[in-house]
N, C-alpha and C positions, 0 to 999 in steps of 0.2 A: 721526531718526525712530526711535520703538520699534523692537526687534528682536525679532522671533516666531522661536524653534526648535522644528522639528518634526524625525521620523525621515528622511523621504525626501525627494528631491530631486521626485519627481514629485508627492508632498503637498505642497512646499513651492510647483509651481507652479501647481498648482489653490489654494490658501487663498490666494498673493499676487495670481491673477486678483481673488477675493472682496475683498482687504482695498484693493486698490488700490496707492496711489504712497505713502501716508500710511505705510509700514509696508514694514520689512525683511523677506521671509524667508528665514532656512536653513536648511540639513539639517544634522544631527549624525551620518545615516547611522548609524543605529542605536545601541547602545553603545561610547561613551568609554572606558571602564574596563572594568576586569577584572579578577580575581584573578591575579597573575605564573603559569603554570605551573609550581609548584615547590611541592616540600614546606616548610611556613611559614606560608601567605600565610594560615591561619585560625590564630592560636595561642590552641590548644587552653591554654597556661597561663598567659594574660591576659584571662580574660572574654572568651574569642572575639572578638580582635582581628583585623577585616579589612583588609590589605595591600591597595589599589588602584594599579593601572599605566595608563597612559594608552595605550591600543594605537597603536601605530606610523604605521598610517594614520587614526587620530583628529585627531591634532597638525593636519594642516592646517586640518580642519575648526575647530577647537576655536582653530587662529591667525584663521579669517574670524570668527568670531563673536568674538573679542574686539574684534579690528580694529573692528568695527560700532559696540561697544559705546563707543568712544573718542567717537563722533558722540553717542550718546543711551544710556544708562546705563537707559534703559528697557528690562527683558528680560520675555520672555512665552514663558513653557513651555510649547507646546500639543502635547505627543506623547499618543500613542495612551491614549484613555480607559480601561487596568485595571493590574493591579498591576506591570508589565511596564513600562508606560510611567509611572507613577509613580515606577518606578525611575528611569530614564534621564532623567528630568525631576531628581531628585534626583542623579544622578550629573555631569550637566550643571551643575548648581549648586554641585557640592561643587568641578569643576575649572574652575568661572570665578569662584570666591572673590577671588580675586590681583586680579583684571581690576576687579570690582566695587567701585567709590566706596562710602565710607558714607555710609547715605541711600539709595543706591538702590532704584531700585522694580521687584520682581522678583517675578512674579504667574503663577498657574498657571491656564490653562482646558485645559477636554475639552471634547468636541464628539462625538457616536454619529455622524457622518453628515457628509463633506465635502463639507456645500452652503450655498451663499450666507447660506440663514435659520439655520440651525445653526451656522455660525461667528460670522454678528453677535450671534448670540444671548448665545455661548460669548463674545465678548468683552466685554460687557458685563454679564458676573457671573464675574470673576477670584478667582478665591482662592487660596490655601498650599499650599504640596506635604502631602499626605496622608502624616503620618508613619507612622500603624499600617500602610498600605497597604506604605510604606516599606521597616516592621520585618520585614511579611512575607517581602517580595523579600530580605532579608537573611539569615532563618531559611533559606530555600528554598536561599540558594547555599550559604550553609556546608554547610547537611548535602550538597547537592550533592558540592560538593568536598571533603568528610571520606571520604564514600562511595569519592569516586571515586579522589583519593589514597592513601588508607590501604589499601582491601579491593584496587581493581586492581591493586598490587605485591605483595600476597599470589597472587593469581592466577597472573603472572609468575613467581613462584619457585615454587611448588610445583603448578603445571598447568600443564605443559611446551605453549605456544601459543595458552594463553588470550591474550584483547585487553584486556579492560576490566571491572569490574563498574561497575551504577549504582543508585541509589537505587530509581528507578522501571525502568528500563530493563531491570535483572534480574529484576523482578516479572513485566513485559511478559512477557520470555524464559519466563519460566516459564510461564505461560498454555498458551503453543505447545507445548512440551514436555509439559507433563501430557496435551495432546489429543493429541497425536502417542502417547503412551503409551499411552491410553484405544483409541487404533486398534486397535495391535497386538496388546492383549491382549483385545481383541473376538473374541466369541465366533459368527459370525453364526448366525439358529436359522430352521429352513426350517418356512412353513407355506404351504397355498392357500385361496383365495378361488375358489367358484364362481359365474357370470353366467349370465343369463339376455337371448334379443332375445324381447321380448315384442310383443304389435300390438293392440289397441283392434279391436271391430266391424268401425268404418268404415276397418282397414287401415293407422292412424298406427302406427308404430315407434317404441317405446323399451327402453332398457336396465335391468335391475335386479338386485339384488345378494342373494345367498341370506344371510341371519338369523338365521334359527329350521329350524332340525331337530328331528323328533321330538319336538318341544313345548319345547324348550327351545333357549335363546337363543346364540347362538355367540360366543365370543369369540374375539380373534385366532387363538391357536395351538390351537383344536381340532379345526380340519384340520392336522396336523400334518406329514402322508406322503401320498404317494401314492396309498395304495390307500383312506384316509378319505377324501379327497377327491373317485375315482372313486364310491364309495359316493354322496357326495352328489350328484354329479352325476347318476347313475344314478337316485335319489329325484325329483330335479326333471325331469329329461326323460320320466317315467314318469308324471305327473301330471298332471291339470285345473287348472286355475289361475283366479279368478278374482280380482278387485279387493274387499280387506277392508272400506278407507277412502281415503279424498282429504283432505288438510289441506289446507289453504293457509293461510298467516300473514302477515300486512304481516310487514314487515323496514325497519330505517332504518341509515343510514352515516354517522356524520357525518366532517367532513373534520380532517385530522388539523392538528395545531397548529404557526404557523410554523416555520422552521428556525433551531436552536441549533450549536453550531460540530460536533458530535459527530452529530447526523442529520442536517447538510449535508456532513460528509465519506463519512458513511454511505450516500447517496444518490447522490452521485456515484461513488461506486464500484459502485453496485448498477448505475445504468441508463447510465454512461459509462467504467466500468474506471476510473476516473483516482484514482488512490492519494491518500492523506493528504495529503502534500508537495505535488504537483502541484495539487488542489484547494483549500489554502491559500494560494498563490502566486497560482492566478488570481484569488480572490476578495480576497486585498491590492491589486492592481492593480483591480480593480471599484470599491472601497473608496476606493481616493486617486483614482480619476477621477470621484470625486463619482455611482456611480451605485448603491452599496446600502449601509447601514449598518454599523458597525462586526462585523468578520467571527472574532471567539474573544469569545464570549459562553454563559453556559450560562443565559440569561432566553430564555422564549416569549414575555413579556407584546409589545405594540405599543403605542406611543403611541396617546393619542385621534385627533390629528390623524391620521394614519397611517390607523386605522381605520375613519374616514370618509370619506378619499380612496380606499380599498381599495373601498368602498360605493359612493362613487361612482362610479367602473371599472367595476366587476361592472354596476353599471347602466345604464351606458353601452353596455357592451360586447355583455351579454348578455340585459337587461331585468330588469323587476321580479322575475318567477317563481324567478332565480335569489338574488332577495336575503331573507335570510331578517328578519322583523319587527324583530329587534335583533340589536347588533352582539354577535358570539362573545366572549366574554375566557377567554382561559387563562389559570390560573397559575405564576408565576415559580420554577425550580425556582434559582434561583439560591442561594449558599449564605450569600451574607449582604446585604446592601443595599447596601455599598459599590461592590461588584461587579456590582449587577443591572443590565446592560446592558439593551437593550432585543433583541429577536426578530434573526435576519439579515433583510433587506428590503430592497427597493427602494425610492431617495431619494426618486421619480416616480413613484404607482401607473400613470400612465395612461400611462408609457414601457415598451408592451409589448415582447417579444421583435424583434417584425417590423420596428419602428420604431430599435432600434440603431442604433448608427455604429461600430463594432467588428468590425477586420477578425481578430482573435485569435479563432482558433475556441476554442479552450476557455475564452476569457472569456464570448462569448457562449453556448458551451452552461450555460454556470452559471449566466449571469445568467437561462436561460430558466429557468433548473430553480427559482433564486430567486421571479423573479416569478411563475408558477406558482402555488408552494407557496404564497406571500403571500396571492396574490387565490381561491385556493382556499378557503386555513382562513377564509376570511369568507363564503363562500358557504353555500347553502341545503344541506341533506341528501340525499345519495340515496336514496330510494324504489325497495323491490322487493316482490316476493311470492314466498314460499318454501313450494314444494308436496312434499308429502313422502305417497305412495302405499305402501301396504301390500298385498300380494298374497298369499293365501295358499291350498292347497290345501281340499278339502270336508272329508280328515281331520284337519287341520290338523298333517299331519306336515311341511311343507313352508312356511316363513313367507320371500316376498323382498318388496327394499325399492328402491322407486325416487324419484331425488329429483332437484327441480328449481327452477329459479327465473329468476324472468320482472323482469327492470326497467323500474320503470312512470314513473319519473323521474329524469335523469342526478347531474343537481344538480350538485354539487363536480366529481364524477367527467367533466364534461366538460371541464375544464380539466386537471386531475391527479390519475393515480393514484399511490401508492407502490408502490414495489419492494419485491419479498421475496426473503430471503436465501436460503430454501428452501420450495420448495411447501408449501403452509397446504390443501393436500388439499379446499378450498372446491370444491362444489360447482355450476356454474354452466350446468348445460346446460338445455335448454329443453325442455320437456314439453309432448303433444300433450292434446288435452280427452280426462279421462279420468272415468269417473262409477261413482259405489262400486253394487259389485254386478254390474258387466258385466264379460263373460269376458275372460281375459287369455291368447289365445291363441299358441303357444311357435312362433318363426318358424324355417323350417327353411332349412337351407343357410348359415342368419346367421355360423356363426364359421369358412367355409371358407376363408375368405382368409389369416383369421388364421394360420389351421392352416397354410396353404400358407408363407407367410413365416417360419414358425418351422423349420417346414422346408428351407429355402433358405440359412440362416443356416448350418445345420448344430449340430453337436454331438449326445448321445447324447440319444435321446427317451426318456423315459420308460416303463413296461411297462402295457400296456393291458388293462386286461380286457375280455371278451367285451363287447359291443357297444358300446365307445368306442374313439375314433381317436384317438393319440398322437405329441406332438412336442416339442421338447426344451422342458420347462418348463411344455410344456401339454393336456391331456384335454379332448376335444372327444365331444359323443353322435353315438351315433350317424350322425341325421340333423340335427346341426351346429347344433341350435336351443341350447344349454347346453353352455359352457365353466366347465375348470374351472385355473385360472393358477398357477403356484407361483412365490414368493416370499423371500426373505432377508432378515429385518434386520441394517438397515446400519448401521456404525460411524457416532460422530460424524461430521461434516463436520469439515472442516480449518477452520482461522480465513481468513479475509479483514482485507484493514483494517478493512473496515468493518465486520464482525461484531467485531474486536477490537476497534475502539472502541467499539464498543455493550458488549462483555463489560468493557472498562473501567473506562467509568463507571456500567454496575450496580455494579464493586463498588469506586467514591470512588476509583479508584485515576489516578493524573491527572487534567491540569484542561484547561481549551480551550487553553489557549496551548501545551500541550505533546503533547500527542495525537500530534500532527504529528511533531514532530521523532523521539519515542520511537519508532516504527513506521520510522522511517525508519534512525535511529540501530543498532537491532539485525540490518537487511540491512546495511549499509555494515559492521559489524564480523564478517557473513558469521556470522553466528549463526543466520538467517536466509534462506531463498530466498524466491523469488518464482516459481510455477509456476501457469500460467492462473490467475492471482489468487489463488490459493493461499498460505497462509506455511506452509511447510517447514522442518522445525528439522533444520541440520545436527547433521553429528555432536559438533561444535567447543560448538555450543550447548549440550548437549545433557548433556557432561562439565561447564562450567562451570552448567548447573543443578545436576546432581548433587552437585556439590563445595558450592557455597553451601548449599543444602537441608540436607547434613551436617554441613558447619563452622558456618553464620550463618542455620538454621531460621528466626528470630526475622525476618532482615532481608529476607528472601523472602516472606514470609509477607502476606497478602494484604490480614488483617485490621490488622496493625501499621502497612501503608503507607495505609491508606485511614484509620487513628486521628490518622497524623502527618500527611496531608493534611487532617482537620478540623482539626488544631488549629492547622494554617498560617493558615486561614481564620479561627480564633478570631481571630491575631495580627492581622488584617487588621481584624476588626471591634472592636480595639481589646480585646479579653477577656483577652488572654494577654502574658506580657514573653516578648519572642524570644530572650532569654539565657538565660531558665528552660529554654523549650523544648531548644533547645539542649545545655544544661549535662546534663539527665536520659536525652539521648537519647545523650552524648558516655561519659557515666559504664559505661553497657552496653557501649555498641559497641566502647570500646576494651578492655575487659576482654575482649571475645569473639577483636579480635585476638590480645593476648599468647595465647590457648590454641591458637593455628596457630603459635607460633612454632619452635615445636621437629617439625612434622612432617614427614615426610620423602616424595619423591616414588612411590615405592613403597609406600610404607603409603596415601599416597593414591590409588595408583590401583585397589590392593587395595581400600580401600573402595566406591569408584566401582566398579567389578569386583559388589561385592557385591550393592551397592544396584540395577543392572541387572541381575543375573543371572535371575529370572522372564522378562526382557524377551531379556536374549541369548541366554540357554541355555532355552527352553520343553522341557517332557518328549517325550521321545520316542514314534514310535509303539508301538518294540516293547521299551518298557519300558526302555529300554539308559543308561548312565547319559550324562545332556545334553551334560558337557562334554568328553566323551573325544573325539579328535581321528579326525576320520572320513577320512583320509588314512591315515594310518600305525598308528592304534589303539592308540597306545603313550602320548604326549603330550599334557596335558589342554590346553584351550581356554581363554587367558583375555585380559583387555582390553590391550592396548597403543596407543601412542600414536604419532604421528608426527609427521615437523620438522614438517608444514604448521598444527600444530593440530590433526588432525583423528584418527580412531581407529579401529581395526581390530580384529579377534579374528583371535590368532595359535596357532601350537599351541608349547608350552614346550619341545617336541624341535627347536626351533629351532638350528644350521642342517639339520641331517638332515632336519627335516621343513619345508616350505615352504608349509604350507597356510597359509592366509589367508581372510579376506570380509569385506564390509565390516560397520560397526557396526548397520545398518537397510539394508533393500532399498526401493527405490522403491514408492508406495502400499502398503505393508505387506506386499511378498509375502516368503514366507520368502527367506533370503540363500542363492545356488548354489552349494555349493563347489566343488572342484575337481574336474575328469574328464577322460579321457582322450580325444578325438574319433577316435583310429587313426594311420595312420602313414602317409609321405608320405616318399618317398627315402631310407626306411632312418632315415629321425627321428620318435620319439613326437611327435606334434600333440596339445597339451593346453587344454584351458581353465582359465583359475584365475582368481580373485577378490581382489585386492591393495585396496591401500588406495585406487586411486583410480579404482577401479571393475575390472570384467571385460576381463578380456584373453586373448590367444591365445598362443603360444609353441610354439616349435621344438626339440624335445632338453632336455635337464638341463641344470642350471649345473655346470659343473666349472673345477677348477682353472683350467687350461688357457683353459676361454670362461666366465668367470665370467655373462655378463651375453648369453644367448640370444636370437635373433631372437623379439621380440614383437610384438604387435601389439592395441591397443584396439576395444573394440568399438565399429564406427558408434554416434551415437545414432539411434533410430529399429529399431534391429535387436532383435529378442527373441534371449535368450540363452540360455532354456532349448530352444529346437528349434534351436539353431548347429546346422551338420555340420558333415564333414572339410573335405569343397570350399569352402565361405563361408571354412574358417579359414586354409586353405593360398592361398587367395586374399588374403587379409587381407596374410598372411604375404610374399608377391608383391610389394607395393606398397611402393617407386613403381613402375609399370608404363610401360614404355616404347611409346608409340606410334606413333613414326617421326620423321624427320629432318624437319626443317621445309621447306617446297618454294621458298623464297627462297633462306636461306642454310644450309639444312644442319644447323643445330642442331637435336639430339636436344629434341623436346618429349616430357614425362613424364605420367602424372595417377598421382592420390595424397589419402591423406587426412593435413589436419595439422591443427595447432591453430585454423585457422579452418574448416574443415571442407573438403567434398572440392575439387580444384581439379585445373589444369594448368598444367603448367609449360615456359616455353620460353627458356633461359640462366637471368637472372637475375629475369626478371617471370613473376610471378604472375598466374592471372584464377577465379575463383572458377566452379562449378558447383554448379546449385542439389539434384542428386540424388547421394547416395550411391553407386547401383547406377551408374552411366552411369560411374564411375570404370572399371569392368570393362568397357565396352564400349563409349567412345568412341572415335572413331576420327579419321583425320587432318581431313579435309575440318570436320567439327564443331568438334574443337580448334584449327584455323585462325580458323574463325569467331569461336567466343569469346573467343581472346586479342586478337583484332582490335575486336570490341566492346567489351571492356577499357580496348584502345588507346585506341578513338574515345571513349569517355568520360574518361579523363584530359585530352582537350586540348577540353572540351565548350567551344563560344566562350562569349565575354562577354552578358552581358544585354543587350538594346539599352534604351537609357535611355529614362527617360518623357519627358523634356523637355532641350532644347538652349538654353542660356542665355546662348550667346555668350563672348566670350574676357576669361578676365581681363587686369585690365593690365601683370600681371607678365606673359602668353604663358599657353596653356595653355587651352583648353574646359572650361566651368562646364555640368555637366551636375546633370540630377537623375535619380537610380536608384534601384529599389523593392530595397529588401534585408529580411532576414529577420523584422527589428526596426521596420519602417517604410522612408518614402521617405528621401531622405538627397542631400545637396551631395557634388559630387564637384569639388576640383581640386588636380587633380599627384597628390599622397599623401595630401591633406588628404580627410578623410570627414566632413562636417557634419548630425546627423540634423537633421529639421525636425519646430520646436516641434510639439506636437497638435494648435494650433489654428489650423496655416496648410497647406492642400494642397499640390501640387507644382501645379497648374492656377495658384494664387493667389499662389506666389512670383516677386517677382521681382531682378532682378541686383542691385541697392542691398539688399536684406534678405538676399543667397546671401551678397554680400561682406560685409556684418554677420557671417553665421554661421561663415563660413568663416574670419575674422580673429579672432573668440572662440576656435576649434577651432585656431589654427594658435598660438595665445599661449601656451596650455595643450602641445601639442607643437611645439615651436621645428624641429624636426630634421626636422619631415615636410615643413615649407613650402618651396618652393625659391624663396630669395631670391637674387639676385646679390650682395647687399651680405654679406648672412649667410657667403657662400662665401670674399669677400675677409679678413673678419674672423676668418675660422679659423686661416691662419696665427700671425698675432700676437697669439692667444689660447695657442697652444698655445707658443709660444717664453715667455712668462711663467713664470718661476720658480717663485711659488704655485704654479700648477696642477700644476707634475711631483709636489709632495707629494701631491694626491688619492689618488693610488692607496693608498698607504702609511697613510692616515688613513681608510683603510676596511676595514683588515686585520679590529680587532676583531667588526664587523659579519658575519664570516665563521661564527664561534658559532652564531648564530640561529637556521641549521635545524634543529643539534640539536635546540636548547631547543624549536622546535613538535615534533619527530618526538616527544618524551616528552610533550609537551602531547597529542598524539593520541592515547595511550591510554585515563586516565581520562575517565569517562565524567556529562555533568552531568545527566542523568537516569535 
């Protein structure tokens, strides 16, 4: 029978349900080959000759499919439809050459979508592996691994703890660094806004916003202070007010266009936290369980079919009123045709959310968020009305503006809204019948609540003049009818995934299938945090932008990577030879190395040193010069580095002078240095600032005690209001809390690397507060080392079903695990296929599973005969050489530990 290869094991057993008995399928589990990790495998002085290695755990794969191929010589490629899977279609073909008869008939289909009509489709129009698609995938790794061989062992020798650079991956990097820089050298600038509660005749209440002063029109910051601000306030509480004009406007919404791989990642991180990675992971499993179309695509369009099952949905589901006369079409922003997939979607319009079979909570939250979106962008428009009121005084010194708007049809919007990355300031509150020319009279008592919670909050209020009430940030009249608010603009926002990949690909830089991994790639090299969705550029990052920026401007650069991602795409649509590419792009980049090769680590950090110094050193208040060392005054401030990678500002009268901080302070607040907190038995208690954060200490280091009692600071504790007590406490820990009332053992609490805890001998049990380190007490720390206890020995699950004894001895049960329900006997774990319950299994299909599961592990099954055979397996001569003929084998982890540095994006 023909043999169909796909990437997975779980595509392969949805298409062989589709194709039936007539037809083989495998998995090739992804990529065959690969470049060997080593400097070579692209030689740069043979026309970009690539070295391919067959990966280690390929081989088996790659031995079942040729095995097949001995029966029927018929092969059918059908891996994922874009240039990725054109590769692995083509790489597959290049390492079953040997296997392959001449003659053979060896044919490639795609398919968007693993479903019964998409795959027969797919196989009944077979064609050739797409070379240009090919040449692309080819162009994309060499420069990959030019990048990531040649510049990340530049990195290595002369940026003491860098990991890796990469082609795209240091572009990424750069993104977060330039915003993280744009923070700190944010300037915020204070202005206010003053409010009015106004009320109609008949008594309705609303709110509006002061405009127009003195006849002329206000813009942001011309309330700039304070005392302009009471000014205005003063002008509006002191006035007759009445209503200038009433607008009202239609207003329409339409719904926004299916989802492409880049705002299906973006979406799910707006309205479920779930990162890049995680959100491509469960939409590949969506994907191979046949229930939405192919998921790294950068098309909106939708098939016709598609479009009128969406139609028909919506009008099943919701009636006529929500379908609009004709179908929506978007345009495909895709970069060339080869690659123009079709929208993300649902296989089954009419398989809404409710109707599932998916116990995977994050596959079903996506697939709602999929179908949604789908049956949304085919729906009719939302309908509103936007009323926008003008008020103004008799003299017309005094102009406010009240605005509102009223939804007169949901349309789209009752199925799905989008998420926003940051408030869009839209106005959407509801306004009572208001009619130009009647009074707008000013409600009194309206902002005293407010005043009161500003209040209660604390900090310093503001200075009030004569008849306005003041409270931190806010001017209130008099009689409470007219506030006036003060404000700060705010630095950029920090990136998100999903803002990063929205800033991405505005600017071409990556493509769907890599999104993913790039974002993912730069925290795993700790370039990177992750703080409430946050990306945070360490300080490790942060040097290795710096260095690239200085040394390889060209190959950071924003515009040069979004040129050489067109012109990959050229290669794909056949425009471009991927050796030229190449060759043009190898002629620079290695000239730019030789000019690092003579520099020395000190000159580089001197420069790095230089290029931050606006950011490390900002001017002082009182003039004084930035980097003199604010310890000793003697010793100027400048970059150093440490083993971990990471980097500090030290002072040069280093050791006499021991000052320290770290390279950036959290949310941009300046860095603390070091002070003195007072003295505790005759010892200075100090606070200082090291490289791997704020800590406490006891005394000097001298000869004598080189290395003083310290101590780190909680997280969770502010560090500019520490005192003595919090440090000399600090200092204290471990704290001992009494002998254990069993046996006598001293139980301790304490904070360590997993944060605070108790200790009783040699077991651990965590505590969830800080502060209770200082004041738990026995009876408590009894208790939770005892809950500790009791969840290490938590019993077994009781299984769903009892399926009686196998014939070897032993209970055939079935139990729900992590991953699904699953065969249990002896050792042996057997999941069950997707399309048989535990309700619907029975003993003859367990001991099917369970004899497939135990072929594959010989050593878990416990046979009697298996136990006899062991002897006289092991007295056999052959087998004492085993050992010995796996010495070479011992190698290997180097060769990945050096493969883990460079970086393929």
């Amino acid at each position: 029978m023909p043999v169909v290869v796909v990437e997975s094991p779980a595509k392969a057993k949805t298409i062989e349900k589709y194709l039936g008995s007539d037809y083989r399928v495998l998995a090739s589990f992804g990529h065959v080959r690969d470049l060997p990790p080593k400097d070579g495998s692209v030689d740069t002085d043979h026309d970009f000759d690539m070295k391919w290695e067959v990966a280690a755990d390929s081989r088996k794969h790659l031995k079942a499919i040729k095995d097949a191929l001995k029966d029927d010589q018929t092969l059918i490629l059908a891996t994922d439809p874009d240039r990725e899977g054109e590769a692995i279609s083509w790489h597959l073909l290049e390492a079953l050459a040997p296997a392959l008869k001449k003659g053979s008939a060896v044919s490639r289909v795609t398919f968007n979508a693993i479903t019964k009509t998409a795959v027969t489709e797919a196989m009944a129009k077979p064609r050739q592996i797409d070379q240009p698609l090919v040449d692309a995938y080819l162009a994309r790794r060499a420069l990959d691994y030019l990048v990531g061989f040649k510049l990340s062992p530049v990195l290595w020798r002369k940026l003491p703890g860098a990991k890796s650079a990469g082609r795209v991956q240091s572009v990424c990097l750069r993104l977060i660094v330039d915003r993280e820089m744009e923070i700190e050298a944010f300037k915020a600038r204070e202005y206010w806004s003053v409010h009015a509660r106004l009320a109609t005749p008949g008594g309705d209440e609303y709110d509006a916003t002061l405009v127009s002063l003195a006849g002329k029109k206000l813009d942001r910051f011309d309330l700039a202070a304070a005392d302009q601000a009471a000014m205005a306030l003063s002008a509006v509480a002191s006035r007759d007010l009445k209503v200038a004009s009433v607008a009202a406007k239609p207003a329409s919404r339409n719904p926004w266009p299916p989802f492409m791989t880049s705002t299906l990642q973006q979406e799910a991180s707006r309205k479920m936290g779930m990162g890049a990675k995680a959100c491509m992971s469960a939409a590949q499993r969506l994907y191979e369980a046949g229930l939405i179309t192919y998921m790294r695509t950068d098309g909106i369009d939708m098939a016709p079919e598609a479009v009128m099952a969406a139609r028909d949905a919506i009008k099943a589901k919701f009636g006529d009123k929500y379908l609009p006369k004709s179908p929506r079409m978007y345009k495909n922003k895709a970069k060339n045709a080869q690659e123009a997939h079709e929208c993300i979607r649902p296989t089954d319009m009419m398989l809404s959310p409710d109707k599932l079979k998916i116990t995977a909570d994050d596959q079903r939250k996506l697939y709602d968020l999929i179908w949604k979106r789908t049956i949304a962008s085919q729906m009719e428009a939302a309908r509103m009305e936007r009323t926008t009121v003008e008020i103004a005084s008799p003299d017309d010194q005094v102009g406010l503006r009240a605005t509102g708007q009223v939804m007169l049809f949901d349309g789209f919007l009752r199925v799905y809204d989008q998420g926003r990355d940051d408030d869009d300031g839209e106005d959407s509150a509801r306004l009572p019948a208001i009619t130009e020319g009647e009074a707008a009279r000013l409600v009194a008592d309206a902002f005293d609540d407010e005043l009161a919670k500003a209040r209660e909050k604390g900090g310093d209020a503001v200075a009030a003049p004569a008849g306005l009430k003041a409270g931190p940030g806010l001017l209130v009249s008099d009689k409470a009818q007219a506030a006036a608010r003060q404000h700060f603009t705010q630095p950029p926002p920090r990136y998100t995934e999903a803002t990063l990949v929205k800033r991405m690909e505005e600017l071409g830089i990556g493509r769907p299938s890599t999104y993913a991994s790039i974002v993912t790639t730069i925290q795993d090299r700790e370039y990177v945090r992750k703080d409430k969705n946050r990306l945070i550029a360490e300080d490790k990052g942060r040097l290795v932008t710096i260095f690239l920026l200085k040394y390889f401007p060209r190959y950071v650069s924003y515009d040069f990577t979004a040129d050489l991602e067109n012109e990959l795409d050229e290669i794909s649509a056949g425009d471009r030879l991927w050796r030229e590419v190449l060759s043009r792009f190898w002629k620079d980049f290695s000239k730019a190395l030789e000019g690092t090769s003579e520099l020395r680590i000190t000159e580089v950090l001197e420069a790095i040193d230089d290029a931050l110094a606006p950011h490390l050193y900002p001017p002082r208040a009182d003039g004084g010069d930035p980097r003199e060392c604010p310890l000793c005054g003697q010793g100027r401030l400048n970059l150093k580095t440490a083993r971990s990678g990471g980097a500090f500002i030290g002072c040069t009268n280093y050791p006499e002078c021991r000052y320290t901080r770290p390279l950036s302070a959290p949310d941009g607040e300046a860095p603390i240095g070091d002070r003195v907190l007072g003295e505790d038995a005759g010892d200075q208690i100090s606070l200082k600032t090291g490289r791997f954060g704020p800590y406490v200490q006891r005394g000097e280091a001298t000869e004598e005690a080189p290395k003083p009692p310290r101590a780190s600071i909680p997280k969770g504790w502010e560090v500019a209001t520490l005192d003595l007590d919090q440090a000399v406490q600090l200092l204290a820990l471990p704290r001992p809390v009494g002998p254990h009332p069993e046996d006598g053992v001293l139980i301790e609490a304490g904070i360590g690397r997993f944060g605070p805890y108790v200790k009783h001998g040699s077991k651990y049990a965590n505590i969830a507060d800080v502060d209770e380190v200082f004041t738990i007490g026995m009876n408590r720390a009894v208790e939770v080392l005892a809950a500790k206890q009791t969840r290490g020995r938590a019993a077994a699950a009781a299984p769903l079903r009892e399926l009686g004894e196998h014939p070897d001895g032993g209970p055939i049960q079935i139990l729900g695990g992590k991953y699904g329900p699953y065969v249990k006997w002896a050792k042996v774990n057997a999941t069950l296929p997707r399309d048989v319950t535990p309700e619907d299994l029975t003993v003859e299909q367990a001991l099917e599973l369970i004899a497939a599961k135990a072929a594959k592990s010989p050593s878990k099954a416990k046979k009697p005969a298996a136990k006899k055979a062991a002897p006289k397996a092991a007295a056999k001569k052959p087998a004492a050489k085993k050992p010995a003929a796996k010495k070479p084998a011992a190698k290997k982890p180097a060769a990945k530990k050096a493969a883990a540095k460079p970086e393929a994006e």
